[in-house]
C-alpha positions as CSV (number, residue, x, y, z in Angstrom):
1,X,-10.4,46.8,48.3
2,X,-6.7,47.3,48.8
3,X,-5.7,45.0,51.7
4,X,-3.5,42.6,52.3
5,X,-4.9,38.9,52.1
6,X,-2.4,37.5,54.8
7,X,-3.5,40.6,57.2
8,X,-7.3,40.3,57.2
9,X,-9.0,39.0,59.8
10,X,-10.5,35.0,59.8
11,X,-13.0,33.6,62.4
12,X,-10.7,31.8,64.0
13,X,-9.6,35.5,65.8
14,X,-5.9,35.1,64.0
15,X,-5.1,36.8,60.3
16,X,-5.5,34.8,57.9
17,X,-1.4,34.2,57.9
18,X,-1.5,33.3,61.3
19,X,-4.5,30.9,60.6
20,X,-2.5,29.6,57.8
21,X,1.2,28.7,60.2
22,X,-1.2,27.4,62.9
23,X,-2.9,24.8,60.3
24,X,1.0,24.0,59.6
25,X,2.2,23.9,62.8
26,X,-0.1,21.2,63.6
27,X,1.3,18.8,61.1
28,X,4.5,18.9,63.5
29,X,7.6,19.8,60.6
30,X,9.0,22.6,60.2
31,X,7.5,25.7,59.0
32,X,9.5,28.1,56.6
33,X,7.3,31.8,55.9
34,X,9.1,33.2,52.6
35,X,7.5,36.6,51.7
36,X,8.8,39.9,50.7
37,X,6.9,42.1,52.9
38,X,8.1,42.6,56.3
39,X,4.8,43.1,57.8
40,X,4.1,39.0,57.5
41,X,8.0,38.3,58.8
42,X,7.4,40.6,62.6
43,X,3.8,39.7,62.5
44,X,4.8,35.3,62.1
45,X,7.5,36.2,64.7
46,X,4.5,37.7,67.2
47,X,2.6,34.6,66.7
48,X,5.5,32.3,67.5
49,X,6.2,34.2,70.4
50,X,2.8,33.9,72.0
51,X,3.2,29.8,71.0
52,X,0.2,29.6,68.3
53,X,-1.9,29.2,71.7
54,X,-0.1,26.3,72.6
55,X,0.4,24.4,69.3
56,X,3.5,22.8,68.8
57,X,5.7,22.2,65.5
58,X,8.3,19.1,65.4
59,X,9.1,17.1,68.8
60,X,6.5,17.6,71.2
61,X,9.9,20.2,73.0
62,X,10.2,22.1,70.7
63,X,9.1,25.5,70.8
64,X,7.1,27.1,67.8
65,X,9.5,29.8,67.5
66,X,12.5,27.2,66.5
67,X,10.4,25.5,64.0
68,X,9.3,28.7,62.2
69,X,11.9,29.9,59.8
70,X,11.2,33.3,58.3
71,X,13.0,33.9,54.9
72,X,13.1,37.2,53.5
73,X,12.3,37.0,49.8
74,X,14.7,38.5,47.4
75,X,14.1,40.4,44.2
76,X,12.9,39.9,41.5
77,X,9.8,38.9,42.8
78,X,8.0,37.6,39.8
79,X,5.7,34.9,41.4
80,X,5.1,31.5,43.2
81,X,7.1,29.5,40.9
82,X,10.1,31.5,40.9
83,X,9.8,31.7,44.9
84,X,9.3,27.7,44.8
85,X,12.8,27.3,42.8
86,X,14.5,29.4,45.6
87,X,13.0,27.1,48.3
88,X,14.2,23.8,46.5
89,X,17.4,25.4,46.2
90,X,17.5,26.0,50.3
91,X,16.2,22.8,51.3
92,X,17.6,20.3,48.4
93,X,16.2,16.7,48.9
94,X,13.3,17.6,51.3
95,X,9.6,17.5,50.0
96,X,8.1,20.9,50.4
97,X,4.2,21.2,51.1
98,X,3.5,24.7,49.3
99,X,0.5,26.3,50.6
100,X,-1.0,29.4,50.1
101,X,-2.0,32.2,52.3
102,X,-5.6,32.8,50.4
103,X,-7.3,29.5,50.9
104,X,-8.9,30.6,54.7
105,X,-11.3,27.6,54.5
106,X,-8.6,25.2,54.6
107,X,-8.4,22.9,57.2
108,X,-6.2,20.3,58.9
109,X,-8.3,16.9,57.4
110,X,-7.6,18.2,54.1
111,X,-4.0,18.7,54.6
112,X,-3.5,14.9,56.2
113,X,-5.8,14.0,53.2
114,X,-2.9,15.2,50.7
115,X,0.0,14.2,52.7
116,X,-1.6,11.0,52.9
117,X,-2.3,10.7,48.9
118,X,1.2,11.6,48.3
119,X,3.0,9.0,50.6
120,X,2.5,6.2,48.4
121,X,4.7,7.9,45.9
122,X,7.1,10.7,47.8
123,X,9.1,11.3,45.1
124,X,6.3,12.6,42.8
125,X,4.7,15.6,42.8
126,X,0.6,15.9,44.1
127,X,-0.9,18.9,43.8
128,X,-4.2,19.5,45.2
129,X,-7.6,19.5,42.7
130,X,-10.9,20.6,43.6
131,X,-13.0,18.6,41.2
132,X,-13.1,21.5,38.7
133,X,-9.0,22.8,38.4
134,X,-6.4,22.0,40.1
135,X,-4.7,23.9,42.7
136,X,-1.2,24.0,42.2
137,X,-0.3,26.3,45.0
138,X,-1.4,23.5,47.5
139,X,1.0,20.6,47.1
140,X,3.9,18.0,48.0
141,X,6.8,19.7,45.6
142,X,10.3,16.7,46.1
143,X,13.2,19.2,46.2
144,X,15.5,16.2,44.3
145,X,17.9,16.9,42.3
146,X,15.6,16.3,39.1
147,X,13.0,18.8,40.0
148,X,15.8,21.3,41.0
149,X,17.0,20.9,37.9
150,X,13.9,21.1,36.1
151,X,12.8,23.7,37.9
152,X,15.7,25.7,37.4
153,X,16.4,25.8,33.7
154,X,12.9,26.7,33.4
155,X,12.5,29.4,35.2
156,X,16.3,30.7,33.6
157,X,14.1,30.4,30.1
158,X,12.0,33.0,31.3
159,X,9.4,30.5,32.8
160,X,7.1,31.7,35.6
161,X,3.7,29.5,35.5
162,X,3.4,26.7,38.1
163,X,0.7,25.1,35.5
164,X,3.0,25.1,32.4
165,X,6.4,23.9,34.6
166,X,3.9,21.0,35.6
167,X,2.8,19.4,32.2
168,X,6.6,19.4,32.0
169,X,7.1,17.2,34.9
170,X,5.4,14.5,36.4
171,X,2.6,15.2,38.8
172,X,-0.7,13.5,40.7
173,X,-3.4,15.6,41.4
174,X,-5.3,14.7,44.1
175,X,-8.5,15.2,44.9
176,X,-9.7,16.7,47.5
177,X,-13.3,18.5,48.5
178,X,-13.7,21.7,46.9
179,X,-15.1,23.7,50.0
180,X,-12.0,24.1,52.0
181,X,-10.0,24.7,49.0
182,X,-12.0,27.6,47.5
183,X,-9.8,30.9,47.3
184,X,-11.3,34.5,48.6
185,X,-10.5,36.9,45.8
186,X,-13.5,39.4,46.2
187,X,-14.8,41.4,49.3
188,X,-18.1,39.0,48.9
189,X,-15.5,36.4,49.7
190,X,-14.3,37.8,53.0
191,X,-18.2,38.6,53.7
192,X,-18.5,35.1,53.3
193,X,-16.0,33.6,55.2
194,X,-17.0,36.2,58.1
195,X,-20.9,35.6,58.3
196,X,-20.2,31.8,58.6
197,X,-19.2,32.6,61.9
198,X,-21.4,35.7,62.6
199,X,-19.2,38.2,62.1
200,X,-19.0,41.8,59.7
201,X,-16.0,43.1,57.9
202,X,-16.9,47.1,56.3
203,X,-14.7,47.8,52.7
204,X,-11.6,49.1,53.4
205,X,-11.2,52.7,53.5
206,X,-15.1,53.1,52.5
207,X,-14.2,51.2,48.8
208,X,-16.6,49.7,46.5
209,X,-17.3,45.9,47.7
210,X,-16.9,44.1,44.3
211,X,-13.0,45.7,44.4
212,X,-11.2,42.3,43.8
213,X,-8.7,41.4,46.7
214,X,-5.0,42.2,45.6
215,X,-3.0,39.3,45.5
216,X,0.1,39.2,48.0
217,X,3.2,37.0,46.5
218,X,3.1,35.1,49.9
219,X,3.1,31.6,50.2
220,X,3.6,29.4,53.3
221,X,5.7,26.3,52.7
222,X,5.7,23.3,55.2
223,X,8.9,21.3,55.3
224,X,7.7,17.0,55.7
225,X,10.1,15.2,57.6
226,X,12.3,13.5,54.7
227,X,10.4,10.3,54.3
228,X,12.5,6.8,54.1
C-alpha cells in the first residue's frame, strides 16, 4: 500500500500518530516522540500547537507543547530495541511506557489497566499480552541502571529483538483484552478500523488492497512520573 502507518487517517479525525500522543497525553507525564522521519516531528509539533483539543499533559498549567519532547532519531536505525536503549540512556532511572504507533484500537482503559498491573512492582518490567502473544512494544520498560546495563551490552553484541533481550531479563506480561491491542498491518485492517465508524479509505495510489502496510520505525514513549 506504501503509506505511512503514523500518517493515515483514524476515526477519531486525527492520524493515527496524533491519536496515539492524545491517548498519552491523557495519562498527564510527559510525552517524548522519537522517530527518524521528520514528517511525524512537524506534524506532533502541529498537534501540540492546536492543544490536542484541549487535552493536557502533566500539571493541569502546563501546556501540551512543554510536555511533548520530540527527539530526532539517529542512525543506525535498526529497530525498536535499539531505539529503546537510546531512550533509557536519555532518561536514566524513569520508567518508560513504550507504545507503538500501529495499535489504532488502543484505548485509555487499557493503558490505566497496564499502568495499574505494573505499580505493584515498578521496578520490573510488564509488557502488554493479548491472550495469544505478547506485545512487547506496549509496556512499563525501568530505565535503572540494571536494565541500562542489560540493555546495553546486548544490543553492543549485535542484539536487536525486544523478545530475545526479554527472556534475558525479568518481565510480567500482563494481560490485557486482545481487541484494543490488535495491530493493523494490511489495507483490510485500515478498512476495518474505518467502517467501525462509517467511514471509506481507497488503496493508495490505486494499489492492490492485500499490499501489507510498511512498518514505520516509530514508537511513542510516555515518560511515568518516577514512582516513590
Amino acid at each position: 500500500m506504501g503509506r505511512d502507518k503514523a500518517l493515515l487517517p483514524h476515526p477519531s479525525g486525527d492520524t493515527w500518530l496524533e491519536r496515539s500522543l492524545a491517548l498519552l497525553a491523557e495519562l498527564g507525564a510527559p510525552v517524548t516522540l522519537m522517530s527518524r522521519h521528520r514528517s511525524h516531528g512537524a506534524l506532533a509539533q502541529a498537534w501540540a500547537g492546536r492543544g490536542s483539543g484541549g487535552v493536557r499533559s502533566g500539571s493541569a498549567a502546563q501546556p501540551v507543547e512543554q510536555a511533548l519532547e520530540i527527539v530526532q532519531e539517529p542512525e543506525p536505525w535498526q529497530g525498536p530495541l535499539l531505539a529503546l536503549a537510546r531512550l533509557m540512556q536519555r532518561y536514566p532511572s524513569e520508567r518508560l511506557l513504550l507504545c507503538p504507533v500501529d495499535m489504532p484500537w488502543l484505548d485509555i482503559a487499557t493503558l490505566a489497566d497496564l499502568r495499574a498491573a505494573a505499580s505493584a512492582d515498578p521496578a520490573r518490567i510488564h509488557t502488554a499480552h493479548d491472550g495469544s502473544r505478547l506485545q512487547p512494544l506496549l509496556g512499563l520498560y525501568p530505565a535503572d541502571g540494571r536494565h541500562r546495563r542489560s540493555l546495553a551490552a546486548f544490543t553492543a553484541a549485535g542484539g536487536r529483538s525486544l523478545q530475545r533481550w526479554l527472556v534475558a531479563v525479568d518481565h510480567t506480561p500482563v494481560g490485557l483484552p486482545a481487541g484494543p491491542l490488535r495491530n493493523a498491518n494490511h489495507p483490510a485492517d485500515l478498512a476495518d478500523l474505518m467502517g467501525s465508524a462509517g467511514l471509506e479509505v481507497a488503496p493508495a495510489n490505486g494499489g492492490p488492497a492485500d499490499q501489507p502496510l510498511p512498518d514505520r520505525q516509530r514508537l511513542d514513549r510516555q515518560r511515568p512520573r518516577p514512582t516513590a
